[in-house]
N, C-alpha and C positions, 0 to 999 in steps of 0.2 A: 249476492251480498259481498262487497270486499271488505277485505279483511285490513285492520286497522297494521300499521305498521308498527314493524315490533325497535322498542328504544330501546337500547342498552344501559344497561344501567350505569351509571358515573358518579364517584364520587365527587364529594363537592366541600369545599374548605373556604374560611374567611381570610384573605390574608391583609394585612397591616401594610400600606408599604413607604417607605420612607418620603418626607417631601421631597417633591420633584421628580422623584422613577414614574410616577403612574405619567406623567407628562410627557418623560423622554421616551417610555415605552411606548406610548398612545401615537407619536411621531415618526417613529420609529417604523412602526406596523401600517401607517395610511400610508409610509413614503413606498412600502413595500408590497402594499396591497392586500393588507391580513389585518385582522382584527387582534385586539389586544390580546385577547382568548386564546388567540392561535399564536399571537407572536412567542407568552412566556410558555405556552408549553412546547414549542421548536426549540424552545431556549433549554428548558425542563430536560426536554427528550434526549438533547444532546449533551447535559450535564451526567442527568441519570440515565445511562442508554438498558436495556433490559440484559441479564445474563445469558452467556451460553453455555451449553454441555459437553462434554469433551466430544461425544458420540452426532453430536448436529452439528459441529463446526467441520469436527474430521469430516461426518457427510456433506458439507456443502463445497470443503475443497474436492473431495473423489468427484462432486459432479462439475466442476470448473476442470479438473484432469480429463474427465472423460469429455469434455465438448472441446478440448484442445484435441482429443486424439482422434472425434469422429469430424469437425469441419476443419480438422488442418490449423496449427500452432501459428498464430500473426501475434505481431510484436505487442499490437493490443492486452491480446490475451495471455500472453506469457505477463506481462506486465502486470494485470487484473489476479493473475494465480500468484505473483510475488508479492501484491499487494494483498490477499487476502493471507498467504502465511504469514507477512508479517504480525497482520493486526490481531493472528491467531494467535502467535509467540506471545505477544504484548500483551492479549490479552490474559494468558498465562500467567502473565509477572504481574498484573493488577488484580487478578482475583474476577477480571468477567466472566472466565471462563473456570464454570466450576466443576470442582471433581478433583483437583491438582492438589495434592498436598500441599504443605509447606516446606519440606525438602526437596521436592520435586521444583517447585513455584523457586528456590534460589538456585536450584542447580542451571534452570533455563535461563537465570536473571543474568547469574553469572556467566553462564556462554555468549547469552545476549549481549552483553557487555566486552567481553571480549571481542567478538566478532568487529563490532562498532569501532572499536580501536582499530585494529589492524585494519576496517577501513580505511578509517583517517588517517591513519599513518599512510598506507597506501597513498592516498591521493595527495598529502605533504609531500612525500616522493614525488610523485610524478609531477606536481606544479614545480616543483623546485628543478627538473631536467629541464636539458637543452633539446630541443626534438627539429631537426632538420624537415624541408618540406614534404618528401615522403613519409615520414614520421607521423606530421601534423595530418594527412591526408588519411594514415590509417586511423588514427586516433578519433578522427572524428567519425570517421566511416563505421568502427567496432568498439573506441573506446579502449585502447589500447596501441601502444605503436610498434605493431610488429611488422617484419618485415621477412615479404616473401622476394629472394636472389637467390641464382643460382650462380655457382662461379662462376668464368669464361670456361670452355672444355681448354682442355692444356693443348689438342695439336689443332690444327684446321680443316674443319669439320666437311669443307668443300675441296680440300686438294686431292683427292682420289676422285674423283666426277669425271668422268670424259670431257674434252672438251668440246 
């Protein structure tokens, strides 16, 4: 005998919606290949995204730390772990992430903010410099225009050689 599949249960609501949405949403979701159903709750989802816990966010970056350290750090993935502490900060200062006080919640709001600044200050500096073609060539290579020279040596380094 097989067993009947089991449905989750979902809630379910009437909604009202202004003239013309139900049309533009309905076009919207054929042009994309989704039903209207699916269209507003992608929409929903990503308005209202679910919270997190301090203790499940922390663990989901130690495990993005720990698979940088066991397959080797690529720029992907350093990228992927800056992208996740960001949205962890942020979400700190929105309240997704709960458990954070409210002096806790403006002490990050405001280092957050700071931070941001002296970004952008930063980077007004640097657009506003002249950077010669070595320059340009580190800069794009690390993002930064430093320069690896070493002096000339002071005597000559091949007049002691036999000849």
């Amino acid at each position: 005998m097989s067993k009947k599949p089991t449905i989750q249960p979902q809630d379910k609501y009437v909604l009202r919606l202004p003239d013309g949405l139900r049309d533009r949403i309905k076009a919207y979701a054929e042009r994309n290949g989704r039903s209207m159903n699916a269209e507003i709750i992608r929409v929903l989802e990503r308005e209202y995204p679910p919270a997190w816990t301090i203790a499940g966010r922390v663990g989901q970056m130690i495990e993005v730390l720990r698979g940088l350290r066991t397959a080797g750090a690529t720029e992907e993935s350093v990228e992927r772990l800056a992208a996740e502490l960001q949205e962890t900060i942020e979400g700190m200062m929105s309240g997704r992430v709960q458990g954070v006080d409210e002096v806790m919640r403006e002490r990050i709001r405001a280092f957050y903010e700071d931070m941001q600044l002296r970004e952008a200050e930063d980077a007004v500096d640097l657009q506003n410099m002249e950077y010669d073609e070595e320059e340009l060539l580190t800069m794009e290579r690390i993002g930064r225009p430093e320069k690896y020279a070493e002096p000339p040596p002071k005597s000559d380094p091949f007049k002691d050689l036999p000849e």
